[in-house]
C-alpha positions as CSV (number, residue, x, y, z in Angstrom):
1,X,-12.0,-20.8,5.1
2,X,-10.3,-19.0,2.5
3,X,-6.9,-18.8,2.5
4,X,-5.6,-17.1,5.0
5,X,-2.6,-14.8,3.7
6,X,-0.7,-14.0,1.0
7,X,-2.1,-15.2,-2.6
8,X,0.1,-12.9,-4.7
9,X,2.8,-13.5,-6.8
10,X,5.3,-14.9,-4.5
11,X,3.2,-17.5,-3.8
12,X,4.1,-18.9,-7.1
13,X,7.5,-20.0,-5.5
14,X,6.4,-22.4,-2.8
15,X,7.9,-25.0,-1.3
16,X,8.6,-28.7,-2.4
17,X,4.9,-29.5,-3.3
18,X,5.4,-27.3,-6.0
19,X,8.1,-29.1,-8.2
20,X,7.0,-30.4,-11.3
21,X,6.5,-34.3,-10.4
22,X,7.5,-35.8,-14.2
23,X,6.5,-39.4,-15.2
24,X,8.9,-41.8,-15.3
25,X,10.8,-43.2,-18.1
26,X,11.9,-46.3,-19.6
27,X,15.4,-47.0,-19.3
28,X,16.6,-46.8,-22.9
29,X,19.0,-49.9,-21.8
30,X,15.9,-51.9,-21.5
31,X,13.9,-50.9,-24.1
32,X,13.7,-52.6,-27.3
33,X,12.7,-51.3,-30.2
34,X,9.5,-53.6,-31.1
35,X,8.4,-52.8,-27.4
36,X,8.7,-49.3,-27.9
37,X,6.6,-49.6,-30.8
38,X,4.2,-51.5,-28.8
39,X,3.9,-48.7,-25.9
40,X,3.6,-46.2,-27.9
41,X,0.4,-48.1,-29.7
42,X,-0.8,-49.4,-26.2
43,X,-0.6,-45.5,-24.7
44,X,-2.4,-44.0,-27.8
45,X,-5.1,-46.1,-27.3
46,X,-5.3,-45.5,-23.3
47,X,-5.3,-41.8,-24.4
48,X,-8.1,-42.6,-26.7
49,X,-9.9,-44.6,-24.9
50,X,-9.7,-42.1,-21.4
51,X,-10.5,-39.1,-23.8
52,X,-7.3,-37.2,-22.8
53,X,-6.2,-34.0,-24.1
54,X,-2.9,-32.1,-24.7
55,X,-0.6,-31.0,-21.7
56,X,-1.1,-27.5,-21.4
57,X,0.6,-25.0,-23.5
58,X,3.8,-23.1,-21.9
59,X,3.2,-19.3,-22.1
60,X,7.1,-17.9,-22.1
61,X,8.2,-14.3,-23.0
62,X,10.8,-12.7,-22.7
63,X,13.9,-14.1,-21.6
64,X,13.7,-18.0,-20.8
65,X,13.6,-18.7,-17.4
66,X,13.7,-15.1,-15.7
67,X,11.3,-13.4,-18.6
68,X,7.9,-14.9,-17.2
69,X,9.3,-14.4,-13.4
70,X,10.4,-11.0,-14.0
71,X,6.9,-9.7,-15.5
72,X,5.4,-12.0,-13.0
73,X,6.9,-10.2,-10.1
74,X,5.6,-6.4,-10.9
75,X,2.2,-7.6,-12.5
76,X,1.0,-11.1,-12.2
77,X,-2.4,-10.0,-14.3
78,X,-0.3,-8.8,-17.1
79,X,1.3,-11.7,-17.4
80,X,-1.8,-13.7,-16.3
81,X,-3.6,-12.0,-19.4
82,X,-1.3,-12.3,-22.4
83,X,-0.9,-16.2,-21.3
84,X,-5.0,-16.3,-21.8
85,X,-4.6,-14.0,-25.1
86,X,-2.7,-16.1,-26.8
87,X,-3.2,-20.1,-25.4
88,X,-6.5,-19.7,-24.2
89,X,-8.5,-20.7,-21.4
90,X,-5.8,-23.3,-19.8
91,X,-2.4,-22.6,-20.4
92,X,1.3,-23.1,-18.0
93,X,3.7,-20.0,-16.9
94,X,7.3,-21.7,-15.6
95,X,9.0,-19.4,-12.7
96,X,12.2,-20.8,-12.9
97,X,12.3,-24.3,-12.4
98,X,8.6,-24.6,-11.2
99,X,5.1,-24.6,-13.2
100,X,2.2,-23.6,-12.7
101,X,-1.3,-24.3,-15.0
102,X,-3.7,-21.4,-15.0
103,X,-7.7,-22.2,-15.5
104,X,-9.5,-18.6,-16.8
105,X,-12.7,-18.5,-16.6
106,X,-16.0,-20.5,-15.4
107,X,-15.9,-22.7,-18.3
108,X,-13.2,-24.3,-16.8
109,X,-12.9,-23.8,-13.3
110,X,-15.5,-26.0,-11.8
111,X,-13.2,-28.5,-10.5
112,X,-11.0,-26.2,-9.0
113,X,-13.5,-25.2,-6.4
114,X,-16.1,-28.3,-6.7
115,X,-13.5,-31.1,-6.5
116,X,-12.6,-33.1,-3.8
117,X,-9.7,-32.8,-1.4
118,X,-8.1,-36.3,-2.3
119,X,-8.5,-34.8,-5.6
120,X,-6.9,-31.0,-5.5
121,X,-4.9,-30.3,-2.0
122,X,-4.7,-26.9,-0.1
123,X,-2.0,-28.3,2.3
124,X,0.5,-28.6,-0.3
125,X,0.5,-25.3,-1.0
126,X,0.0,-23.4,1.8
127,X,2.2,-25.2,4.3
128,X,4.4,-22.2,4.3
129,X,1.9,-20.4,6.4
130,X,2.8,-23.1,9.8
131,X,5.2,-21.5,11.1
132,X,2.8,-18.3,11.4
133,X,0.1,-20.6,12.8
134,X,1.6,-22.8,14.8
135,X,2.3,-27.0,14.8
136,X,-0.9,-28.7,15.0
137,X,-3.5,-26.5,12.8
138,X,-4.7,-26.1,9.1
139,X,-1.8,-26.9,6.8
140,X,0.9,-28.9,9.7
141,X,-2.0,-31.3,9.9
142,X,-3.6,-34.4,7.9
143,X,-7.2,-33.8,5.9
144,X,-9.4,-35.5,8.0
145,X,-7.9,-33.4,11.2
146,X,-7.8,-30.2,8.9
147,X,-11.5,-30.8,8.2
148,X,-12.6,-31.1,11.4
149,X,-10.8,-27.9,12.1
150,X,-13.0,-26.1,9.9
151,X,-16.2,-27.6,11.2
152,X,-15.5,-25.7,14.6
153,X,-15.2,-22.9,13.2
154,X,-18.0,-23.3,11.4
155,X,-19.9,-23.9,14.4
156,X,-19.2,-20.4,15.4
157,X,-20.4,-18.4,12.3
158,X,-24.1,-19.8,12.6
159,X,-26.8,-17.5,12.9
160,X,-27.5,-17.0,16.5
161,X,-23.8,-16.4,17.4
162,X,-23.7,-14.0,14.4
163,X,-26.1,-12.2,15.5
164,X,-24.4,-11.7,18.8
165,X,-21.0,-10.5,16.6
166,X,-23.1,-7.8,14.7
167,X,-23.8,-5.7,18.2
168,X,-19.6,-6.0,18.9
169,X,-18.7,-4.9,15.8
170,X,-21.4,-2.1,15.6
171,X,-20.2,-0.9,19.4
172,X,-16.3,-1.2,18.0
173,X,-17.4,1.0,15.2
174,X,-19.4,3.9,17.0
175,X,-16.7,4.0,19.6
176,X,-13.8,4.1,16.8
177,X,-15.5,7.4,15.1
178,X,-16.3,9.0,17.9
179,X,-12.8,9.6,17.8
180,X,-12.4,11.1,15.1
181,X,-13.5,14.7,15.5
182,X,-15.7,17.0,14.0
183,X,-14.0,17.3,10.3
184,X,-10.7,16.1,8.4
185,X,-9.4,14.3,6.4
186,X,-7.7,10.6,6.5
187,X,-6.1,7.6,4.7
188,X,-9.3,5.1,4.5
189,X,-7.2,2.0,4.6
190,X,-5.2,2.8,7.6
191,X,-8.4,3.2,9.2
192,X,-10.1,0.4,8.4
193,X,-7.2,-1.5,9.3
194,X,-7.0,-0.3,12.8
195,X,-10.8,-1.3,13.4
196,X,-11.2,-4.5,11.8
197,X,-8.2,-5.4,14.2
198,X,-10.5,-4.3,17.0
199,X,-13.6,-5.5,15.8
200,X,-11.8,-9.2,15.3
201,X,-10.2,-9.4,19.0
202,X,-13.8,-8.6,20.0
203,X,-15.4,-11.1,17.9
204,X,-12.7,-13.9,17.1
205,X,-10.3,-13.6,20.0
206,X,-12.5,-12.8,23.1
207,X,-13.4,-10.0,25.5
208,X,-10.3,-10.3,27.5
209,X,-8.3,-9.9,24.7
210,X,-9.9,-6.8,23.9
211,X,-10.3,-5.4,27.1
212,X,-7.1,-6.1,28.7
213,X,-4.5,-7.2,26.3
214,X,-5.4,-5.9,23.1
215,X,-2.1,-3.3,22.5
216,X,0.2,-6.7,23.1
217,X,-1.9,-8.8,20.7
218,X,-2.1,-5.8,18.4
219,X,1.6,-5.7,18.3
220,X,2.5,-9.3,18.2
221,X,0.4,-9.6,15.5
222,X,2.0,-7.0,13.7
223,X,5.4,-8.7,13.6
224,X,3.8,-11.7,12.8
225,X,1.9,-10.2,9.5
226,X,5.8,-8.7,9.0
227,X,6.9,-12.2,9.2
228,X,5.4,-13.2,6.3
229,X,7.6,-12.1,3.3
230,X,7.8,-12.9,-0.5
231,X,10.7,-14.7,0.6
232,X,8.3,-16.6,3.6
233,X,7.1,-18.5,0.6
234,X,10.0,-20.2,-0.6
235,X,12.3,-20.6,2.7
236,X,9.6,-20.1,5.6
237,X,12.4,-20.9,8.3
238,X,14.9,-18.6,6.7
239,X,17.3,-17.1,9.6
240,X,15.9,-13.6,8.7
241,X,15.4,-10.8,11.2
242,X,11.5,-10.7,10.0
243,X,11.6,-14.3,10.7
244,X,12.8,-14.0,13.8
245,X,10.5,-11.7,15.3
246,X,7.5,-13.8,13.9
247,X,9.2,-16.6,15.7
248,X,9.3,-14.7,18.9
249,X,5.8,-13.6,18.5
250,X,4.2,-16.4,17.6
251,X,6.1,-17.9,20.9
252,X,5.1,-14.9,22.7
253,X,1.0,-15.2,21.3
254,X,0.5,-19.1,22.8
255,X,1.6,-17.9,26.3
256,X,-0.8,-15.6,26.3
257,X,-3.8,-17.3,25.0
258,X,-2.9,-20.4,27.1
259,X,-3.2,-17.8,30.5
260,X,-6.7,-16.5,28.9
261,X,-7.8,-20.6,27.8
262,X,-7.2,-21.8,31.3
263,X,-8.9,-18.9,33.1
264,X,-12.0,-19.5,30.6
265,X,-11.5,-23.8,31.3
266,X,-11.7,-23.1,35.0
267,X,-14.4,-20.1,35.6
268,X,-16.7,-22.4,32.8
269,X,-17.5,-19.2,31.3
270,X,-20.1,-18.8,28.7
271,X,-18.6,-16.2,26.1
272,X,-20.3,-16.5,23.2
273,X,-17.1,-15.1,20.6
274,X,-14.6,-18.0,18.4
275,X,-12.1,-18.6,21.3
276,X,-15.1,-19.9,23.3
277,X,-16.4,-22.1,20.3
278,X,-13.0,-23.8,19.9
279,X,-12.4,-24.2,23.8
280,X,-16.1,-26.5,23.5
281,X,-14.9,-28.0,20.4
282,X,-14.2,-31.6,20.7
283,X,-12.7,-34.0,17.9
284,X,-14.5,-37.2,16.6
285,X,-12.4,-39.0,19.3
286,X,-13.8,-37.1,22.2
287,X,-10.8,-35.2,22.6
288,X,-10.8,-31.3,23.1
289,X,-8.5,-28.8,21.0
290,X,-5.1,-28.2,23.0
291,X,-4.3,-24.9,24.1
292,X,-1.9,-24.3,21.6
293,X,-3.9,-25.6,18.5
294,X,-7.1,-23.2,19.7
295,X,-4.1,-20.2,19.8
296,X,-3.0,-21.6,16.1
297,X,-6.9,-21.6,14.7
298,X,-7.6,-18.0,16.1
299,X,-4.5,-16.8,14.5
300,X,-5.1,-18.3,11.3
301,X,-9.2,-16.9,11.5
302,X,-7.8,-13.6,11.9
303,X,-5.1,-13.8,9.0
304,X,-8.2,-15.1,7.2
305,X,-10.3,-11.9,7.6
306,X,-8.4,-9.3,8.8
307,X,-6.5,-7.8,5.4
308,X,-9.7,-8.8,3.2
309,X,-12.2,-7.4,5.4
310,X,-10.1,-3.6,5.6
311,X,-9.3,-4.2,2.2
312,X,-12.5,-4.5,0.5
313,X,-14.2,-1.8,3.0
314,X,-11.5,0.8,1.7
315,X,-12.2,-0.2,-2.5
316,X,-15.9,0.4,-1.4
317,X,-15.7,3.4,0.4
318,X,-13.5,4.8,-2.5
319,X,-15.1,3.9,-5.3
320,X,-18.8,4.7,-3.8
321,X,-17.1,8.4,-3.5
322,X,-15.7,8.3,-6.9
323,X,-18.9,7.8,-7.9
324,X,-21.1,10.1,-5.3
325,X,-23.3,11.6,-7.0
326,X,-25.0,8.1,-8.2
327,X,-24.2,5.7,-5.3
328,X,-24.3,8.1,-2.2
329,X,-27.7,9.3,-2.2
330,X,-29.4,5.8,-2.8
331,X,-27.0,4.2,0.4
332,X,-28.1,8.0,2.6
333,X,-31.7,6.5,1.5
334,X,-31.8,3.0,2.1
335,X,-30.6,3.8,5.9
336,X,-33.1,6.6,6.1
337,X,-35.7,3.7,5.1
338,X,-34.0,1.4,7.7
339,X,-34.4,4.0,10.4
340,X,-38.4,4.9,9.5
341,X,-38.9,1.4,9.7
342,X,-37.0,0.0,13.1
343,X,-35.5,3.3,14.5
344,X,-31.5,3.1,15.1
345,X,-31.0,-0.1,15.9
346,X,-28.3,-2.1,14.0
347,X,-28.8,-5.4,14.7
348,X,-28.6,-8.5,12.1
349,X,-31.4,-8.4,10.9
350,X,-31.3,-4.7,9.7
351,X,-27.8,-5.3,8.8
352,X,-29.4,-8.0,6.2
353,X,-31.4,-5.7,4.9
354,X,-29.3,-3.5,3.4
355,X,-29.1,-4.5,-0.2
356,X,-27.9,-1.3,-1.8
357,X,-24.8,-1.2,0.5
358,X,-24.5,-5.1,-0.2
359,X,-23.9,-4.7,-3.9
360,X,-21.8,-1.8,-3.5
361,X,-19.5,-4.0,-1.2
362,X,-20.1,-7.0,-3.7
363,X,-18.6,-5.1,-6.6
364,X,-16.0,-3.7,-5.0
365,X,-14.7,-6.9,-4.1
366,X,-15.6,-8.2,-8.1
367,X,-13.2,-4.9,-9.6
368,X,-10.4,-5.5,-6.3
369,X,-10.7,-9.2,-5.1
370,X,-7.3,-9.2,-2.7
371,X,-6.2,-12.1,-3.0
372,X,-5.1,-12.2,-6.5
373,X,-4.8,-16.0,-7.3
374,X,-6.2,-19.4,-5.5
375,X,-4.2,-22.2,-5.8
376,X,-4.7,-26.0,-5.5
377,X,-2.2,-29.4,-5.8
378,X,-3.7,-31.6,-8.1
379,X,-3.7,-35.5,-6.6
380,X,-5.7,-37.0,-9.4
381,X,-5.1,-36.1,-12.7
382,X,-8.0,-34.3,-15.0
383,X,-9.4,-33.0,-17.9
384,X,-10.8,-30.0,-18.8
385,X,-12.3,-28.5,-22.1
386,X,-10.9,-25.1,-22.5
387,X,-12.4,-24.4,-26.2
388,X,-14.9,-22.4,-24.3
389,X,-14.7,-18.6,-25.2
390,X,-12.1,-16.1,-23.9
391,X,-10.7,-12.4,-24.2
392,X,-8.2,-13.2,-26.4
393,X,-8.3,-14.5,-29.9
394,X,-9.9,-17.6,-29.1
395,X,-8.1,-21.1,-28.7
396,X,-8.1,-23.4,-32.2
397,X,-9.5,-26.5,-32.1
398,X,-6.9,-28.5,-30.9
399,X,-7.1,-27.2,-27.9
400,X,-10.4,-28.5,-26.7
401,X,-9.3,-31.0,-24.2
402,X,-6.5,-30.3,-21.9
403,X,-5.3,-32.8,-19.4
404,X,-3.7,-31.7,-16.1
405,X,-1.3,-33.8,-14.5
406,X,-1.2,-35.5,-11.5
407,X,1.9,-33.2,-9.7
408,X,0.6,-30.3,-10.9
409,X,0.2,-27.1,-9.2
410,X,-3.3,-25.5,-10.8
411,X,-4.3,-21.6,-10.5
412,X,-7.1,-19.0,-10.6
413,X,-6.9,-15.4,-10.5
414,X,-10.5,-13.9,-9.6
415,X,-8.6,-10.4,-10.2
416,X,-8.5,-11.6,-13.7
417,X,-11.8,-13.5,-13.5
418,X,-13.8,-11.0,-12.7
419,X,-13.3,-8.6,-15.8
420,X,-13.4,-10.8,-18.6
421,X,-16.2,-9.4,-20.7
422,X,-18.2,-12.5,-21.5
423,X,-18.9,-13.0,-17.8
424,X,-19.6,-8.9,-16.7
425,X,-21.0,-6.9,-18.8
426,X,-18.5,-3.8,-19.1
427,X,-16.3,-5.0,-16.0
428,X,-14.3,-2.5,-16.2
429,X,-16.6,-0.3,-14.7
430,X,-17.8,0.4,-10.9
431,X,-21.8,-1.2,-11.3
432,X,-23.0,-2.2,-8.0
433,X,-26.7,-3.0,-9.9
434,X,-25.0,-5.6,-12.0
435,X,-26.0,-7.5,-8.8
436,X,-29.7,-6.2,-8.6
437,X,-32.6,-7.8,-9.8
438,X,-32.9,-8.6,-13.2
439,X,-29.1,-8.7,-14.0
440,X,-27.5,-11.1,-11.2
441,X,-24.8,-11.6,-13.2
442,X,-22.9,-13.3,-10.9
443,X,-25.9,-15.8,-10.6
444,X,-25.3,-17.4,-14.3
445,X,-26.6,-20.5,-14.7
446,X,-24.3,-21.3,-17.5
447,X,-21.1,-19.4,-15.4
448,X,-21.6,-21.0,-11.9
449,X,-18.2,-19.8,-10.9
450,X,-18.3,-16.2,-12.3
451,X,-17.6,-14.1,-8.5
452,X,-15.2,-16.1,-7.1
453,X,-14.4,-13.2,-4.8
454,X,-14.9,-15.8,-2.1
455,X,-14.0,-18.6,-3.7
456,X,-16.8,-21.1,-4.5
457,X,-18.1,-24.4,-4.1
458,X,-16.6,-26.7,-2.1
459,X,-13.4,-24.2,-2.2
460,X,-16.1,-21.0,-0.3
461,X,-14.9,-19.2,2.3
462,X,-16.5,-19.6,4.9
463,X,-16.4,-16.5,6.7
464,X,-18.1,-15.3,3.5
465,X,-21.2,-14.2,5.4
466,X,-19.2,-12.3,8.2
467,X,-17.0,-10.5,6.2
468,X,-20.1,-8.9,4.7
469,X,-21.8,-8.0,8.0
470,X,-18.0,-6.8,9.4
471,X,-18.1,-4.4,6.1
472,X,-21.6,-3.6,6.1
473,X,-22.0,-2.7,9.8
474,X,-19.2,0.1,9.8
475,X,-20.6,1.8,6.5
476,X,-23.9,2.1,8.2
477,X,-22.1,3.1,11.1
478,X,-20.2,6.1,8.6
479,X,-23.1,6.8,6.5
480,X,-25.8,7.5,9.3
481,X,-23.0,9.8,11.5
482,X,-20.8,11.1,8.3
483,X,-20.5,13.1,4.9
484,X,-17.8,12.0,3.0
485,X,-15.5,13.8,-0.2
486,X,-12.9,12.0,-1.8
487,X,-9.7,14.0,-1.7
488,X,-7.5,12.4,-3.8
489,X,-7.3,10.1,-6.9
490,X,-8.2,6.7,-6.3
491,X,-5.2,4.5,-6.0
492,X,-4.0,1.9,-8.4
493,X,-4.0,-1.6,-6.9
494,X,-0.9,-2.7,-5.6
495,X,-0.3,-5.9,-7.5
496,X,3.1,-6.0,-6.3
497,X,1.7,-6.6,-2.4
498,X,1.6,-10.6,-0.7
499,X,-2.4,-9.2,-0.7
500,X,-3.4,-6.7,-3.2
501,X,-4.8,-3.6,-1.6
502,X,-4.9,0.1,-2.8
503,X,-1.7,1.8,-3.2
504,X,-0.9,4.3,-0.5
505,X,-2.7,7.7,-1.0
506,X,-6.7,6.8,-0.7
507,X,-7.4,10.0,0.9
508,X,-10.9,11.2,2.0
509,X,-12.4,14.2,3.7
510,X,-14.9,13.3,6.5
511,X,-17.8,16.0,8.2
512,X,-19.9,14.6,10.9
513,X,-23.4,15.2,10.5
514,X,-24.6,17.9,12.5
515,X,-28.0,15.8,12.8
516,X,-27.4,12.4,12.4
517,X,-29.5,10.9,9.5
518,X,-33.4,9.9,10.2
């Protein structure tokens, strides 16, 4: 799972896990000078015989202490970018008293997302997020619990159940725009937002949910997404009014899953959606998930997908009609193809097939990933080589190896990632067919962690796959039943957001076809 909420820049301001943890010293009251000398001998040759490198370099404008907080705060990737100009591949920003090491680039972030747990920790990071989820769930709990966690819901994103999700979220779709009307015009995110809440209770939460409690859940889960403030981050149990309402919610959210989990425990219904997955899950012990840990994991799925799936389905709809004239007639004729071939249907399969649509989604989440940075606690200290090349104007040689210390709190930013111009070829530009055959570029045998829009290795998302049919099944949905004409400019990001979406303003003009496309 990726993270579930909230990689921006506040995030940089977590909780205790985040302190530098310094090594210790030697009492100068005990230390003689002849043993000094020996230490320091002894430790050179440890370094040299480990292979260790420098600490990482401290990137630090402005004024000390506030100057890297303050730019930090209204653009991380600014900030982000001049660190990697001028120290390289693997540099530090401190925000206030706290630290953070940044890793640009695949050359050096392959043990970010391929090493172990024991090795670089989520739960230190992202235990700010419990009291949103609840006690027993994802970060309150200990690795081998967590992991097991994730293996249920894993269990309910294999194929066959997928395929079941694709007909809810097509039916969620076609009844959302039949609302709509004939002609007008509309903010595409507030859309999108509205139905992937929908398509979600459907899918994730259950049909009772959905068909008889869905404006309560909608609402609860609105205060509960208000709950979770810059602020959230550093003092999650502040006595804030936002706070208090997410409180109340969350409260509020168990009662009513436990009435729904009981009625499913006792009728031995056979749903096939996530809430029924993790009412058959059972731990390694034999023992089932409680009532309130299955409420917890469904609240944390849904943070997981809800704000990335609207989000990336608004940059691709926006960016497709910024582009019309090229992108729009090849999507119009890959469903016309889909249509000649297996009539209307949109089922998985189809859905599968549509690799036009796919790449346009793809690189729209490359240009507007939106969660802006990934972030790890490192357990075992590493080293890295970060002589590798960069977009700056390129690290000297005593940079090559760069140790990170145990302590440490470690970064990537695949909003920064993702347009440096070693890795994409002119990334600043909207190029679906960078994906296509014969260019794959995020297929690099030599940059194995180039799209990291998803994270990556053992650090993937694992909703990955459903995100993608979620996205893909409403712009087939639009495409065969709409024409589309971007009314407005399309908006800058909004790096100043927990999750970065387009600013407000993404306006677009819809017309439904007269004749629906064939």
């Amino acid at each position: 799972m990726a993270p579930t909420t909230m990689e921006g820049w506040g995030r940089a301001l977590m909780g205790d896990a985040v302190f530098d943890t310094p090594m210790s010293e030697l009492s100068p009251l005990v230390v003689a000078g002849v043993l000094l000398c020996a230490a320091v001998v002894v430790g050179a040759l440890v370094q040299a015989a480990l292979g260790s490198g420098r600490k990482p370099k401290v990137y630090s404008p402005g004024i000390p202490l506030l100057g890297t907080l303050m730019g930090f705060a209204k653009n991380p990737i600014d900030v982000i970018r001049a660190g990697h100009a001028k120290h390289g591949n693997v540099f530090s920003i401190r925000l206030l008293h706290k630290k953070m090491t940044f890793l640009v680039g695949p050359e050096v972030s392959s043990h970010f997302f391929k090493g172990k747990e024991t090795d670089i920790s989520q739960k230190e990071v992202y235990e700010f997020n419990v009291p949103v989820f609840g006690p027993g769930v994802v970060y309150d709990v200990d690795m081998e619990t967590r992991v097991q966690q994730f293996q249920f819901f894993a269990e309910s994103l294999k194929p066959a159940k997928m395929k079941t999700y694709v007909g809810m979220m097509v039916r969620e779709a076609e009844e959302f725009f039949a609302k709509w009307g004939d002609e007008g015009v509309v903010d595409l995110r507030d859309e999108f937002s509205r139905l992937i809440i929908l398509t979600a209770s459907r899918c994730l939460m259950g049909r009772e949910i959905r068909e008889q409690l869905f404006d309560k859940v909608a609402s609860l889960y609105h205060d509960l997404d208000d709950g979770m403030q810059p602020i959230s981050v550093l003092f999650p149990y502040l006595p804030i009014e936002a706070h208090r309402k997410r409180d109340a919610a969350r409260k509020e959210m168990g009662r009513l899953f436990a009435g729904v989990i009981k009625q499913r425990r006792a009728s031995n219904a056979n749903e096939v959606d996530v809430l029924q997955t993790f009412i058959d899950a059972q731990y390694k012990n034999g023992k089932p998930m409680e009532d309130e840990q299955i409420t917890g994991m469904l609240i944390a799925v849904l943070f997981a997908g809800q704000h990335t799936s609207s989000i990336t389905s608004t940059w691709t709809g926006l960016k497709v009609l910024e582009q019309k004239a090229k992108w729009w007639p090849r999507l119009e004729a890959e469903q016309k193809a889909l249509i000649a071939e297996h009539g209307r249907t949109l089922d998985y399969d189809v859905v599968n097939k549509m690799d036009n649509l796919h790449w346009c989604v793809q690189e729209a989440l490359r240009m507007y990933p939106p969660l802006i940075m990934l972030m790890r606690y490192v357990r075992t200290a590493f080293t890295v080589d970060a002589s590798g090349p960069h977009n700056g104007s390129g690290p000297s040689k005593d940079t090559k190896r760069v140790t990170i210390d145990k302590g440490s709190i470690i970064a990537t930013s695949p909003t920064y990632a993702h347009y440096l111009d070693h890795v994409f070829k002119n990334p600043g530009e909207y190029d679906p067919d960078r994906f296509g055959p014969g260019r794959q570029e995020d297929k690099q045998k030599d940059k194995p962690f180039s799209h990291i829009g998803f994270g990556g290795g053992r650090r993937a998302c694992m909703g990955e796959r459903f995100a993608y049919l979620q996205i893909k099944s409403i712009w087939a949905v639009l495409i065969r039943d709409f024409e589309f004409t971007l009314e407005s400019p399309v908006p800058e990001p909004d790096f100043a957001s927990m999750i970065c979406g387009p600013k407000p303003g993404g306006m677009v003009r819809f017309k439904r076809r007269k004749v629906p496309l064939a």
